[in-house]
Structure formats: structure tokens, C-alpha cells
ZAKEKE-191997 format. One record per residue (C-alpha): chain; x negated, y negated, z. Coordinates in steps of 0.2 Angstrom, whole numbers, plus 5000, padded with zeros to 4 digits. Example, Ala and Ser with C-alpha at 12.3 -4.5 7.8 and 13.67 -1.06 7.14 Angstrom:
BEGIN
+-------+------+------+------+
! chain !   xx !   yy !   zz !
+-------+------+------+------+
!     A ! 4938 ! 5022 ! 5039 !
!     A ! 4932 ! 5005 ! 5036 !
+-------+------+------+------+
This chain:
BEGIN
+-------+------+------+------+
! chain !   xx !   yy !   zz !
+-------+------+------+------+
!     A ! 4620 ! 4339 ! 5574 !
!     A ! 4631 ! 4323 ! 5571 !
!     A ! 4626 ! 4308 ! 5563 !
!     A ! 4630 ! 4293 ! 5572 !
!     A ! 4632 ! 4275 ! 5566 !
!     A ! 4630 ! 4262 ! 5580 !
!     A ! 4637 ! 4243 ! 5577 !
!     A ! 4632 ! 4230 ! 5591 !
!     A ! 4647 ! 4217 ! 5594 !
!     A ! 4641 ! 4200 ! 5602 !
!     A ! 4647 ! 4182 ! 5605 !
!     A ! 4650 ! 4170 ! 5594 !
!     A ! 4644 ! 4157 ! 5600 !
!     A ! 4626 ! 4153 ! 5592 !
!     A ! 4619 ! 4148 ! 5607 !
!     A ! 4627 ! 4159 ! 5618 !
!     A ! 4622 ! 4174 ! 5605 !
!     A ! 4603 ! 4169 ! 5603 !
!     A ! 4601 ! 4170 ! 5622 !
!     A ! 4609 ! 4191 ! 5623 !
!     A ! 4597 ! 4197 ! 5610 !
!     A ! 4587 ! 4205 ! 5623 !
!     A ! 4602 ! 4213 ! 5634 !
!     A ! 4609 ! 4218 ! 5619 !
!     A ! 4593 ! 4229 ! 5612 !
!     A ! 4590 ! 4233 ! 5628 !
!     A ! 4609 ! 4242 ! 5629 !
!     A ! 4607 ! 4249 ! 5611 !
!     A ! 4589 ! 4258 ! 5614 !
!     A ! 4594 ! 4267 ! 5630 !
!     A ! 4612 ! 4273 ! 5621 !
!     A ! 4604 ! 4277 ! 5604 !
!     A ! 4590 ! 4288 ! 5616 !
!     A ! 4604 ! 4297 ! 5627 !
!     A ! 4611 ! 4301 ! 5610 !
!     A ! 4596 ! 4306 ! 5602 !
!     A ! 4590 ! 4317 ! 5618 !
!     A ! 4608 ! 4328 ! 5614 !
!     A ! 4601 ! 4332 ! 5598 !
!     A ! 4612 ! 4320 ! 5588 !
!     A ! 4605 ! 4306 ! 5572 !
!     A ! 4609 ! 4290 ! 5577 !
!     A ! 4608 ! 4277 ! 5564 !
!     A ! 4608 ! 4256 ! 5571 !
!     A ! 4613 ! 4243 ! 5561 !
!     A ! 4599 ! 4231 ! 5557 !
!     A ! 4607 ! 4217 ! 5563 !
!     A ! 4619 ! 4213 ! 5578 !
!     A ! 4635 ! 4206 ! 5575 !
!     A ! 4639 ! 4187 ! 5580 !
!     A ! 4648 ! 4181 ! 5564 !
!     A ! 4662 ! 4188 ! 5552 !
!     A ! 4652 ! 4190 ! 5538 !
!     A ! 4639 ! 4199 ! 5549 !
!     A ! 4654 ! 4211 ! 5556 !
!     A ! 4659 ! 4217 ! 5538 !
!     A ! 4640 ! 4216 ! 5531 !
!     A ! 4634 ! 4228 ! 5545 !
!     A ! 4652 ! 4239 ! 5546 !
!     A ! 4646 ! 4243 ! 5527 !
!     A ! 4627 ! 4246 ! 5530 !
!     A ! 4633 ! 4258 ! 5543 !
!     A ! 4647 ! 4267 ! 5531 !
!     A ! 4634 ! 4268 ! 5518 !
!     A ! 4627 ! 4282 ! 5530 !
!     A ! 4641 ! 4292 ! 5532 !
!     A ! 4642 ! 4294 ! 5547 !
!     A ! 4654 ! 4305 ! 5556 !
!     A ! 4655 ! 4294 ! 5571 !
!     A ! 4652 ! 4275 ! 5571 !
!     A ! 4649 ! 4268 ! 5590 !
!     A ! 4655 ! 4247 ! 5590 !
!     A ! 4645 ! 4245 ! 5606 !
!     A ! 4649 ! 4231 ! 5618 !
!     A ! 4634 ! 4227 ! 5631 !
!     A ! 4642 ! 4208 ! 5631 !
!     A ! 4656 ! 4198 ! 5629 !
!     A ! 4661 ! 4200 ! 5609 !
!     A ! 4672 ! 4190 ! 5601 !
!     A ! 4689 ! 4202 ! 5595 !
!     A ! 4693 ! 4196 ! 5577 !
!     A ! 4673 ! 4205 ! 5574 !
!     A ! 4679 ! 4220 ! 5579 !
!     A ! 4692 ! 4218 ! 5566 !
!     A ! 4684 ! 4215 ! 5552 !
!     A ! 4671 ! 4227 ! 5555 !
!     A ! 4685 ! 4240 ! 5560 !
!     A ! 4691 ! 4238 ! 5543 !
!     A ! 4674 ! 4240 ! 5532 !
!     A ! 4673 ! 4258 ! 5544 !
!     A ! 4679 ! 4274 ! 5537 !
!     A ! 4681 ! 4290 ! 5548 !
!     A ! 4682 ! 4289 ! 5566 !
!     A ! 4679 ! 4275 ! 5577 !
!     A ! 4673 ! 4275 ! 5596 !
!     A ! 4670 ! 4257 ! 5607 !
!     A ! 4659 ! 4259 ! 5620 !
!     A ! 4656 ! 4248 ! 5635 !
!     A ! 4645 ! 4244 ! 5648 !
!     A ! 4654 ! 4242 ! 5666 !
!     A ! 4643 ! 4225 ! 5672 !
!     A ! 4650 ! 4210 ! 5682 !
!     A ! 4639 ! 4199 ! 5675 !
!     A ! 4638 ! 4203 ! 5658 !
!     A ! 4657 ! 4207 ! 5652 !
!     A ! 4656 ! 4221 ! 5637 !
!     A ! 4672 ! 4228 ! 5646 !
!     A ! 4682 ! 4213 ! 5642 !
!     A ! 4675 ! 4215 ! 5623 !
!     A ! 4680 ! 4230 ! 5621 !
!     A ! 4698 ! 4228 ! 5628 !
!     A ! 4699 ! 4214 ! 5617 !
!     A ! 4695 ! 4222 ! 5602 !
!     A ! 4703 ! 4239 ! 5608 !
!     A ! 4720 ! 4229 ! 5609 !
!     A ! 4719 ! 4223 ! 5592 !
!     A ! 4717 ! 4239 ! 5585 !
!     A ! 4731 ! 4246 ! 5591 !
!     A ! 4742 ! 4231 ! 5585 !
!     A ! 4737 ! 4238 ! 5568 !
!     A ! 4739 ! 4255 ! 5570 !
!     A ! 4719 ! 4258 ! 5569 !
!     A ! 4714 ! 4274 ! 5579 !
!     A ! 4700 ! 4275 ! 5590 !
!     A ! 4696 ! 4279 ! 5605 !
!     A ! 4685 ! 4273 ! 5620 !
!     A ! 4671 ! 4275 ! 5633 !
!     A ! 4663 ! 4265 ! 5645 !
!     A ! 4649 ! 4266 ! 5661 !
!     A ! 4630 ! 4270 ! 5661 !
!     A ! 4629 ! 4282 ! 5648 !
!     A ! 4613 ! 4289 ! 5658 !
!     A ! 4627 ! 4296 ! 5667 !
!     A ! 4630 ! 4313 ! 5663 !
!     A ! 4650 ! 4313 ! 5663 !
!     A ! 4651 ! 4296 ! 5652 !
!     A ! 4638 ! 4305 ! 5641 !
!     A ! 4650 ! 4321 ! 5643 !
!     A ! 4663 ! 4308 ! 5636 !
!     A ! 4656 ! 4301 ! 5621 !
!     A ! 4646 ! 4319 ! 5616 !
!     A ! 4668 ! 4324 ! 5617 !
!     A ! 4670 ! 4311 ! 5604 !
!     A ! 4655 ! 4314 ! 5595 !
!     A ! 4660 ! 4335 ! 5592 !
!     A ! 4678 ! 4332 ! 5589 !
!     A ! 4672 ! 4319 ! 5575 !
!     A ! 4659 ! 4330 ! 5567 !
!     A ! 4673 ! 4343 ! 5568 !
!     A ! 4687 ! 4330 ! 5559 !
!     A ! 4673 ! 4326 ! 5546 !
!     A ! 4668 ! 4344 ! 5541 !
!     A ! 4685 ! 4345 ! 5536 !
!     A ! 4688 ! 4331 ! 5523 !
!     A ! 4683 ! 4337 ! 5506 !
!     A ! 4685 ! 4354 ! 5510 !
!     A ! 4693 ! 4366 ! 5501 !
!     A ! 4705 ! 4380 ! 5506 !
!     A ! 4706 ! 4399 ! 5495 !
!     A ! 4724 ! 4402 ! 5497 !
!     A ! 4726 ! 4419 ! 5489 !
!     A ! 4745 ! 4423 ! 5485 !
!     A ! 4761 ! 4414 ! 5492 !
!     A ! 4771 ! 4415 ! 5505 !
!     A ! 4771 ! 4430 ! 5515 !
!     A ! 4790 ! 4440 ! 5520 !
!     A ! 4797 ! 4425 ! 5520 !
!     A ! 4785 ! 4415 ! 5533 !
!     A ! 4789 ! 4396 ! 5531 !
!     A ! 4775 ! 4393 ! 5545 !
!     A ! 4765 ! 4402 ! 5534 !
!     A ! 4764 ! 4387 ! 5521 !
!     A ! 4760 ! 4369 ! 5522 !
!     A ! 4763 ! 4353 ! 5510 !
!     A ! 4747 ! 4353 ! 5500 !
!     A ! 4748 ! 4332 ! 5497 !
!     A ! 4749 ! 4331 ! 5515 !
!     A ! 4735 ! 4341 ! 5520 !
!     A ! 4723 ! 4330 ! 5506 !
!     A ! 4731 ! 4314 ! 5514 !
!     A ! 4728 ! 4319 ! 5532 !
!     A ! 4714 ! 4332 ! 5532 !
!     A ! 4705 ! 4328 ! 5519 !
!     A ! 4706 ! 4344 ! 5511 !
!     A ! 4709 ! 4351 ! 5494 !
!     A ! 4722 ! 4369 ! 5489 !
!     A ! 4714 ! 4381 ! 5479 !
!     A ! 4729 ! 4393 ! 5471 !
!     A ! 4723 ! 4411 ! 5469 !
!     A ! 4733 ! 4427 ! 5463 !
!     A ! 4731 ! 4443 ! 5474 !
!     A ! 4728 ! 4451 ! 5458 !
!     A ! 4709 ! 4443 ! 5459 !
!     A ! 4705 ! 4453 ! 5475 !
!     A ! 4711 ! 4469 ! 5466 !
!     A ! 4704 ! 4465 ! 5449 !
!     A ! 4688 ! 4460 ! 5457 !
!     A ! 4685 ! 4478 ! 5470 !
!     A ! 4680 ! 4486 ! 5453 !
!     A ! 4667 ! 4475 ! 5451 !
!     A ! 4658 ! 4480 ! 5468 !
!     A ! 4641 ! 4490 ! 5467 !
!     A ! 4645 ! 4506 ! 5470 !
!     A ! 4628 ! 4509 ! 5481 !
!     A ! 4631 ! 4495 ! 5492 !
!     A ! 4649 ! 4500 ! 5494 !
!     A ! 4643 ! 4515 ! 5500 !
!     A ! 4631 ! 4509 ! 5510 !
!     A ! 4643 ! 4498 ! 5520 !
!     A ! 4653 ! 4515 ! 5523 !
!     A ! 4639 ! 4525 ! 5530 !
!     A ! 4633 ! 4508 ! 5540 !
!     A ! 4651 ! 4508 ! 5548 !
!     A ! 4652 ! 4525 ! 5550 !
!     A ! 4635 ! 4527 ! 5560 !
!     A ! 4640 ! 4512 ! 5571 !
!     A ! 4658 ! 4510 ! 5574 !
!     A ! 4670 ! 4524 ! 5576 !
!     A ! 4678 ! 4530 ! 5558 !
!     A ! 4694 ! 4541 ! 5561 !
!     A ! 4696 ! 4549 ! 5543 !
!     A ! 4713 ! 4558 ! 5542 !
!     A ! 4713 ! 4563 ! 5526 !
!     A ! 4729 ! 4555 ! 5519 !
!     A ! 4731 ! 4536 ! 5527 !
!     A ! 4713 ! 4534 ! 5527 !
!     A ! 4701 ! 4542 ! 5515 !
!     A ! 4683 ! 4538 ! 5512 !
!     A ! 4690 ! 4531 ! 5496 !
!     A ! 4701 ! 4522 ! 5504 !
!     A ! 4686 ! 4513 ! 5516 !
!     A ! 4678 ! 4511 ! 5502 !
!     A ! 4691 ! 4500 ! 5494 !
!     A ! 4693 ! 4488 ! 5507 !
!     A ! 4675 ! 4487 ! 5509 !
!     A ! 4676 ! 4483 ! 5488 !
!     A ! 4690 ! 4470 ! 5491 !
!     A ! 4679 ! 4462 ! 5505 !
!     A ! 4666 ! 4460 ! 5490 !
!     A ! 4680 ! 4454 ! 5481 !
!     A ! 4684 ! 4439 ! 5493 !
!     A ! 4666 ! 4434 ! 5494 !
!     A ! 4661 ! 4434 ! 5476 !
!     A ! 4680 ! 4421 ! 5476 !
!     A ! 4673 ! 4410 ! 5492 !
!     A ! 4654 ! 4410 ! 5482 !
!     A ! 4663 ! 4405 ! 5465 !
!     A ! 4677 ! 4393 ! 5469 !
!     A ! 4667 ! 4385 ! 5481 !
!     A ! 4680 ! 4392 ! 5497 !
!     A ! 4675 ! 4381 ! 5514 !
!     A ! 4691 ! 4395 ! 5522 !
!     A ! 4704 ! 4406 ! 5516 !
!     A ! 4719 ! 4415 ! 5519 !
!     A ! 4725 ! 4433 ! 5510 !
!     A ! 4743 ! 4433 ! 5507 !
!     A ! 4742 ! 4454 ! 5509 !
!     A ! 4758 ! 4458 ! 5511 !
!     A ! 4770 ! 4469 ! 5504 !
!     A ! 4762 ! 4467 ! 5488 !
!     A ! 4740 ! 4473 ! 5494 !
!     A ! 4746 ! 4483 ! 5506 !
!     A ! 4760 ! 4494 ! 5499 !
!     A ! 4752 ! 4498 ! 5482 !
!     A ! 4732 ! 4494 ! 5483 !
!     A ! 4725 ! 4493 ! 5503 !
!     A ! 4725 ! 4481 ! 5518 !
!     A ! 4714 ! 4468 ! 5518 !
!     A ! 4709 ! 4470 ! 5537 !
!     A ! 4692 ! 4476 ! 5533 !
!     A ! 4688 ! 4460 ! 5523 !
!     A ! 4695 ! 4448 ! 5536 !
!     A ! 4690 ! 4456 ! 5550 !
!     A ! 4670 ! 4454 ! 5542 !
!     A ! 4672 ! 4437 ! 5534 !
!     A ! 4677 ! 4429 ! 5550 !
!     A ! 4665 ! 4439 ! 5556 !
!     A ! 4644 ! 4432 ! 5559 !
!     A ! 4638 ! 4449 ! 5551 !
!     A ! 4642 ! 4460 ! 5541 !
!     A ! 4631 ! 4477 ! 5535 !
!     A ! 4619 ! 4467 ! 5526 !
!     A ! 4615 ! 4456 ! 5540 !
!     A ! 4620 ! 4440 ! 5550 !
!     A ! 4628 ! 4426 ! 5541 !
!     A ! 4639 ! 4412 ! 5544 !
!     A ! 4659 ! 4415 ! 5548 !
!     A ! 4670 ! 4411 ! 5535 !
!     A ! 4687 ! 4407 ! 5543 !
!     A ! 4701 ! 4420 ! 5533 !
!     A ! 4718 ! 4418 ! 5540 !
!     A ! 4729 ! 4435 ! 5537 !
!     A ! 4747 ! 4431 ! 5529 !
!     A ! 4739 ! 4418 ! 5520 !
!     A ! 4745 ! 4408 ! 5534 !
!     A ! 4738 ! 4388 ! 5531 !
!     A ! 4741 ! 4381 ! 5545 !
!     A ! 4734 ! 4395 ! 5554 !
!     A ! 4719 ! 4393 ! 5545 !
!     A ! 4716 ! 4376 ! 5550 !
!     A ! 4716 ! 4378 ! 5566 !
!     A ! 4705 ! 4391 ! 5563 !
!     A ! 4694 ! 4380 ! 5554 !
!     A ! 4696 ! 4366 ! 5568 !
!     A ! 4691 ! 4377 ! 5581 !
!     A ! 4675 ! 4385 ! 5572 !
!     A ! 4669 ! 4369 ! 5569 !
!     A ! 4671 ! 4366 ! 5586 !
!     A ! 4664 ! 4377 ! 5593 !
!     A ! 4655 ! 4388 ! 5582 !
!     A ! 4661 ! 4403 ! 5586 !
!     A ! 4671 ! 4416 ! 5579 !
!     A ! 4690 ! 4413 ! 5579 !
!     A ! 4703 ! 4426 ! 5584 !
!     A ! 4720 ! 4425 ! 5575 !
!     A ! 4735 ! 4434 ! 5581 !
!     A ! 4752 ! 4438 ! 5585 !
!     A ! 4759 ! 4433 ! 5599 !
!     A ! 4765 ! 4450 ! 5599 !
!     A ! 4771 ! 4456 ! 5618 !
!     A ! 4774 ! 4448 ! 5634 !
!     A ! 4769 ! 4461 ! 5649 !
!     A ! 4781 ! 4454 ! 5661 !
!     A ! 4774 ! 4464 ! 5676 !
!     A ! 4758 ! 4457 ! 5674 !
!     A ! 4758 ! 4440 ! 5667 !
!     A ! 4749 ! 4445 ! 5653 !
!     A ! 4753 ! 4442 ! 5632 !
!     A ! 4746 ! 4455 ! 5620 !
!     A ! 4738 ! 4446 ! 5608 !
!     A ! 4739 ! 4458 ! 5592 !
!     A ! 4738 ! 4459 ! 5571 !
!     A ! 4734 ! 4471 ! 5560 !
!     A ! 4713 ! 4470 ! 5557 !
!     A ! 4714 ! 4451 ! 5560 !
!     A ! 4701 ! 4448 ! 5575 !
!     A ! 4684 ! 4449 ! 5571 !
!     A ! 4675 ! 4464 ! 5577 !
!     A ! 4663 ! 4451 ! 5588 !
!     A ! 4676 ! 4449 ! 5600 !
!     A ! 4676 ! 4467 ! 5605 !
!     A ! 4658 ! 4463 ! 5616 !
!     A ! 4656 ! 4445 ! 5610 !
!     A ! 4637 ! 4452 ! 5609 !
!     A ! 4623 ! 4446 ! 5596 !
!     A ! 4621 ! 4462 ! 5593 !
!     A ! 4634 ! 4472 ! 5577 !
!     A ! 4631 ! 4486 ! 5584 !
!     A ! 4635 ! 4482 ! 5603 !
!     A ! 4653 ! 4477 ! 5594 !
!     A ! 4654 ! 4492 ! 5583 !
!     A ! 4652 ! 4503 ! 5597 !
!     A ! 4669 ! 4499 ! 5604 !
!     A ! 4677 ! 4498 ! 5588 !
!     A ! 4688 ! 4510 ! 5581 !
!     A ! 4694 ! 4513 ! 5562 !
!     A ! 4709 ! 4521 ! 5565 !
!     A ! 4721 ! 4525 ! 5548 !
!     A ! 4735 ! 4513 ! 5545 !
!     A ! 4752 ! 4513 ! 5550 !
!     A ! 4769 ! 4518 ! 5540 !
!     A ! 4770 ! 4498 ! 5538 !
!     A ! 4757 ! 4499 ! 5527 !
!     A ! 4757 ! 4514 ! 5515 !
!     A ! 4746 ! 4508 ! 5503 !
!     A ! 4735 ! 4513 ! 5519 !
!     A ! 4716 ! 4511 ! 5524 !
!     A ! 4708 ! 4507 ! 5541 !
!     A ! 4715 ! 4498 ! 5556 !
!     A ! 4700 ! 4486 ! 5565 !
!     A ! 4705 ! 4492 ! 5584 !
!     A ! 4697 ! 4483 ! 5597 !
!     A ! 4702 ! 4474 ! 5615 !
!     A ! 4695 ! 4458 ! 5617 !
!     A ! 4682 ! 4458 ! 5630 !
!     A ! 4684 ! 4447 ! 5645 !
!     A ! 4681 ! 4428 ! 5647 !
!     A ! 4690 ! 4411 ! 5647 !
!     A ! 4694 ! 4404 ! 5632 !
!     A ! 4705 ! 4390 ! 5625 !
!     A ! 4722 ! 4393 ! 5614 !
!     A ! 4729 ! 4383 ! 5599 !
!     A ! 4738 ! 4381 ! 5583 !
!     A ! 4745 ! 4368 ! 5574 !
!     A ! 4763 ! 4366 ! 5568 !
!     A ! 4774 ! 4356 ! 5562 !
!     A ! 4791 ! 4344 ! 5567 !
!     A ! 4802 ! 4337 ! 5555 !
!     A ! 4785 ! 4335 ! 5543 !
!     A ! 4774 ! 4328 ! 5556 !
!     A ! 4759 ! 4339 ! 5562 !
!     A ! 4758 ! 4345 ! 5581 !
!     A ! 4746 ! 4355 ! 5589 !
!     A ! 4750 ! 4365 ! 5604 !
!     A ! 4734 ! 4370 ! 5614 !
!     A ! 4735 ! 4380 ! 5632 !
!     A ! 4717 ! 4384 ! 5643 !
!     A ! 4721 ! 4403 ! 5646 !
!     A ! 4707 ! 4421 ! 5649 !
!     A ! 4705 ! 4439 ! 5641 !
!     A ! 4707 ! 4451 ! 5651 !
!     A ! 4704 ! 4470 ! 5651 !
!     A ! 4709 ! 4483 ! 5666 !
!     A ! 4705 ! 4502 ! 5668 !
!     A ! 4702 ! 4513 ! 5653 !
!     A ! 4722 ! 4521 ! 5655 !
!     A ! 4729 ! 4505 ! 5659 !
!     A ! 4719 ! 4495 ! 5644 !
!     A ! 4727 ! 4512 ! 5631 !
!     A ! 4745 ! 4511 ! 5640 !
!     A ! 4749 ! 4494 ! 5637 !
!     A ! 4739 ! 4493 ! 5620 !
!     A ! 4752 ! 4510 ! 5615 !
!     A ! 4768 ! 4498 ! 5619 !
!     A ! 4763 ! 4489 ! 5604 !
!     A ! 4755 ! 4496 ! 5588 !
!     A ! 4740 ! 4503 ! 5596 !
!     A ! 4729 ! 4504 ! 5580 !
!     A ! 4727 ! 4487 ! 5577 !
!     A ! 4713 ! 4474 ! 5587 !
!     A ! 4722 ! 4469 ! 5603 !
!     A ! 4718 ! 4454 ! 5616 !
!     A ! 4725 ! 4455 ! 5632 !
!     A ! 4727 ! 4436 ! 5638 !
!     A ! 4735 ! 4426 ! 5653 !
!     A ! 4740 ! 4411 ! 5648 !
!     A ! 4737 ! 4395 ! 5661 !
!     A ! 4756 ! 4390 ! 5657 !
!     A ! 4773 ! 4398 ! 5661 !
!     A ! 4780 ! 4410 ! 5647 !
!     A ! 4795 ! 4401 ! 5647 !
!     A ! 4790 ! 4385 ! 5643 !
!     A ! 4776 ! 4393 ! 5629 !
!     A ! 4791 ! 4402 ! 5621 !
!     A ! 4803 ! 4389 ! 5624 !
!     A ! 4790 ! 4377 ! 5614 !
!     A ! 4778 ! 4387 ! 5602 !
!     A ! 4781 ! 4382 ! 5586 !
!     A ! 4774 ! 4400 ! 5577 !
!     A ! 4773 ! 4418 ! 5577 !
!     A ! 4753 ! 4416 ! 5574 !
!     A ! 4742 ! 4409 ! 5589 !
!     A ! 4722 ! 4406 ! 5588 !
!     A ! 4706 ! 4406 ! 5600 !
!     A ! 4689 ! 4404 ! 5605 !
!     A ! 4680 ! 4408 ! 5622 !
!     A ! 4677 ! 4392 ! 5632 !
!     A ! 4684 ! 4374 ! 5637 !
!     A ! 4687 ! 4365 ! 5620 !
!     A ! 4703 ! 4355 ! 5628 !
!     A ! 4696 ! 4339 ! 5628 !
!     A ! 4690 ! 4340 ! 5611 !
!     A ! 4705 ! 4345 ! 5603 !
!     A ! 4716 ! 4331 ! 5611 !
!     A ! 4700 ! 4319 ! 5602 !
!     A ! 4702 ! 4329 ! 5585 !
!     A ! 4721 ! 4325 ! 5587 !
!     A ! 4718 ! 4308 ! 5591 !
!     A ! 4706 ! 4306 ! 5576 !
!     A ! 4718 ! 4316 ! 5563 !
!     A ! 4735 ! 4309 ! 5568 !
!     A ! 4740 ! 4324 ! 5576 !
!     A ! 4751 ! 4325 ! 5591 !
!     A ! 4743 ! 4335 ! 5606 !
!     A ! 4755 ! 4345 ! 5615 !
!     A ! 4747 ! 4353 ! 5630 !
!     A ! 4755 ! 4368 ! 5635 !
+-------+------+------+------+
């Protein structure tokens, strides 16, 4: 649920302002109801604005109420220069909405005072129609996600735990920049915190998440790369993280892992694989967004896109392109959350195509592989990235898709079959997205979220690249 602040913009003429009272309340009811009926808050401004003072008066009653999106609402002619002022008493996103009605011009109003906005920079964006209509209302509700999206970032803080990882300059972002643009704060945490932290672990309910996994996925012990000893570790560094995300107050995070974790101690693909999880062995819970690589900007898509949607977030390499098929192997060590594998409510619907398979030679520290494929279903694409400083986010509609049981293992054993794979066509040519994508990592969640990530862009600065 959004909250919703909504500013009524009139004439200001006094006896041209008394005399659309009516049409104006009128307007307001039925959009604060449509609103309301999509299971939002709406708070209205007591008054309606017709003079400067009330433009700025009633901007600040509405941004007393933090709301995540304010509404300037234009059933009438309204007189530009009151957009302004109130414009500038707003903080966060801004939306002008307009009626489409030949005798009473809110249209005009709103083009007027849109205008003026862009001829200071201001952002915002715009609606109009009868919002009874179920596609205006599609395309404010747009405005209203991406908002509440924007807004759950800001004073948000990140866990970035250990530094740049093998040299990954896309890995690592400008920490003044993401407080002036996203609102949100870099905590700096040494690796040494996840190890020092595993000993700590209850050693019942670390083995009690062992047995759990082994009774409902598939453990493949093999007695040197993974041990029971070894499960157990990753399952103690997964207590690590959350006792960090409970006492440094983490909204997401990133695990820098390698070479350092995964040479000498074990691979955090346990841990992120259950904290971007909505369970774990204890239970449901919420998804904490952790990016492996500690990759930041990776993470904040990450965190866009759960905010979104709600759903669990897949990170990835973009590992492989199956040229025969049109198909890109999505694929990182323990990175994708074990929901993907069914996408079912159900853990243990997820587990059972799970596998726990002993690390590679990459990682000789070893532990357990998360190996999945990504069941079936649209989904949408997207990462941010940067040019020359400025932020970008490239975003393409695309599917998972899965085949037959020997064609699913054949194309997964061209890659590095242990680790969580998603087989995906992408609605854009491959040359163009390698021509243009601007990292190595890539990130999803199943459905159409296009149109609110082009808002979220809007409302963040962002450029929105459409692949």
C-alpha cells in the first residue's frame, strides 16, 4: 500500500474559483475513491488551491504526510505559477493529473504548469482521462508503484561486506552518489564478520537446517568438496549475515566472497541463495535482497525490482549464448534463490528440484552449489549501470524456458553444471544486448514491470535504456 497526497489546483480568479468548488470536490471524491478501491491511502489537502499562499500552505500540509506520491489534480482551469510554488514546498515524486473535458479545461492547467516544470528541471510525470477507466487508472497505479518503489529506497541502508571483487569495477559505485540520488546510506563491513560471526551459530539449529535440507532438497555429500561440516558452515555463515542485517539495521546487502571466503573458509551460496530467499528452515520470512560479488549496483536493481514487485530476485551472469537456439544461460555460483526453481509457495516444492552438488575447483575452500533451472514464465530483465558517472538502466521483456530432461542437462553441462541456471530468450537481438550491456551481472523477476521501471527512472534521474 501507497500513501497518496492529493493537491487540487484551481483558478485564480476569486469569482471564477467560488463558482468550481463543486466540480472540483466532485473530481477529487471520485479520484481519491478509484485510489482508495486499489487499496492505496489517499490523503486531500483541506483546502483547494486558488491563491499563492494557498499553493505553498497546502504543498506543506500534504508533505507533512510523507507521502510517497503527491497528485496536483487539475479538474479546472488552474492558474501555472500555483503549480510552481506548490511544486517546490513538494518533496519526492510528483504526478499532474487531468480531466479530458471541453467545458471545463484541466488539460490546459496541466500543460501549463507541466511546461513550467520542465523549464526548471522539475521531474514529474503525467496522466489524464476518467480515471474510472481502467487503463488511466493502470496509469497512474504505474506511477503510484514505481513511487512507493523510489521512496523505500531513500534512507535505506546497504551491508556491503568486503570490497571489490577480482578486479570488478561494475561491482562498485560512488557511495556520495548513491545518498545524493537514491537516498541510501553504505555500510562498510569486513568478510572477517561472516567468519568470525559462524562460530557463534547454535549448533542445534545449524543442525537442524542440515537435516531440514537434507530431507527436502537433494544433498550430494562427496566427502572431500562437500562435507556435512562443510553444509554446516555455510548454513553458520547464513546466520552470520542475519545476525549483521538484524544489527546494523541492513535494508540489502552484498558478500564480496571471493577469492578470500571461498578459497580459505566456504562459499556464501547457501546464505544468498536463503536471504534472497521468502523462507528459510525455520519458516517464511521476508527477502532480503544479497547481491553475490558484493556487486552495488547489482543490488540496487535488485532492491528496485523487489520493491516492485515483491517477488524474489534472480541475479546472474550472463554466462552463455546458445546460438542455435536463441537462448542465454543465465548462471552464478548459489546466486538464484531456490524459489525460482517451481516459483511455488510451497519450500519444499522448490527443494525438491534443488540439488546441493559439491563446489567446483574454483572454489576450494569448497561447500555446496545451489543447482536449480529456473522454471518457466515471462519475466522482465534489468540492471543499472553507469556512463561517464551518470546512472543508466538497461531493461529488456524476455521468458524462462526449460526443454526435455537431456536437453535441460546438456546445455546446463556447457557451462558449470553445478551452479542454479535459467535458461532465457531475451525479446532483443543478442547483438545489440552485447553490443550495449553495460555488465557482466544481469537481474529479474517474473512478469511485466517495463512500464514501472521507465517511471522509477523518471523519478530517480535515471536514463531508461530499453533493450
Amino acid at each position: 500500500m501507497a500513501r497518496i497526497g492529493l493537491l487540487n489546483m484551481s483558478d485564480g480568479r476569486d469569482y471564477v474559483a467560488r463558482d468550481l468548488v463543486e466540480h472540483i470536490d466532485q473530481a477529487t471524491a471520485t479520484l481519491a475513491q478509484e485510489l482508495r478501491r486499489a487499496g492505496h491511502e489517499v490523503v486531500v489537502a483541506p483546502e483547494i488551491v486558488w491563491t499563492n499562499e494557498l499553493a505553498t500552505s497546502q504543498a506543506r500540509w500534504v508533505a507533512d504526510r510523507r507521502p510517497d506520491l503527491t497528485v496536483f489534480n487539475y479538474a479546472v482551469w488552474a492558474f501555472p505559477h500555483f503549480t510552481m510554488l506548490a511544486a517546490e514546498a513538494t518533496t519526492g515524486p510528483l504526478l499532474l493529473m487531468a480531466n479530458i473535458d471541453p467545458a471545463q479545461p484541466g488539460m490546459v492547467g496541466m500543460l501549463a504548469g507541466g511546461g513550467a516544470l520542465d523549464q526548471i528541471g522539475r521531474r514529474h510525470s503525467r496522466a489524464w482521462g476518467d480515471i474510472t477507466d481502467p487503463a488511466v487508472l493502470g496509469r497512474v497505479l504505474t506511477q503510484v508503484r514505481a513511487a512507493r518503489a523510489v521512496q523505500g529506497l531513500r534512507g535505506s541502508t546497504f551491508g556491503r561486506i568486503g570490497g571489490r571483487p577480482m578486479g570488478m569495477n561494475t561491482a562498485v559505485a560512488n557511495t556520495d552518489q548513491w545518498m545524493r540520488q537514491f537516498g541510501v546510506d553504505v555500510e562498510e563491513i569486513d568478510q572477517w564478520e561472516i567468519v568470525r560471526r559462524s562460530d557463534n551459530a547454535d549448533s542445534t539449529r545449524v543442525k537442524q537446517a542440515r537435516e531440514w535440507l537434507e530431507r527436502h532438497g537433494n544433498v550430494h555429500y562427496d566427502g572431500r568438496q562437500l562435507t556435512p561440516e562443510l553444509f554446516e558452515r555455510q548454513i553458520r555463515a547464513y546466520y552470520a549475515m542475519r545476525e549483521l542485517i538484524d544489527e546494523w539495521n541492513l535494508d540489502f546487502s552484498g558478500i564480496k566472497g571471493q577469492p578470500e571466503l571461498t578459497t580459505h573458509f566456504c562459499t556464501m551460496d547457501v546464505a544468498e541463495a536463503f536471504l534472497n530467499d521468502p523462507y528459510d528452515w525455520e519458516g517464511r520470512k521476508e527477502t532480503h535482497v544479497c547481491a553475490t560479488e558484493a556487486d552495488m549496483d547489482g543490488a540496487l536493481t535488485m532492491q528496485i525490482l523487489k520493491l516492485l514487485s515483491g517477488d524474489p530476485v534472480l541475479f546472474a551472469d550472463v554466462r552463455h549464448y546458445h546460438a542455435d537456439r536463441d537462448v542465454w544461460d543465465l548462471c552464478n555460483s548459489g546466486q538464484h534463490a531456490t524459489w525460482y526453481a517451481a516459483r511455488s509457495d510451497d519450500p519444499a516444492e522448490n527443494l525438491a528440484r534443488t540439488h546441493f552438488y559439491p563446489e567446483v575447483f574454483f572454489f576450494p575452500a569448497g561447500g555446496a552449489s545451489v543447482h536449480h533451472l529456473a522454471a518457466p514464465g515471462e519475466a522482465t530483465f534489468a540492471r543499472l549501470t553507469r556512463r561517464e558517472g551518470r546512472y543508466r538502466m538497461h531493461v529488456a521483456r524476455g521468458a524462462f524456458e526449460l526443454y526435455d530432461d537431456a536437453t535441460n542437462e546438456a546445455m546446463a553441462r556447457q557451462s558449470t553444471f553445478e551452479w542454479p541456471h535459467a535458461f532465457t530468450r531475451l525479446h532483443t537481438p543478442a547483438t545489440t544486448f552485447l553490443e550495449r550491456f553495460g555488465a557482466n551481472h544481469i537481474h529479474a523477476v517474473p512478469g511485466d514491470h517495463l512500464a514501472e521501471l521507465q517511471a522509477v527512472c523518471l523519478q530517480l534521474d535515471v536514463d531508461f535504456e530499453a533493450l
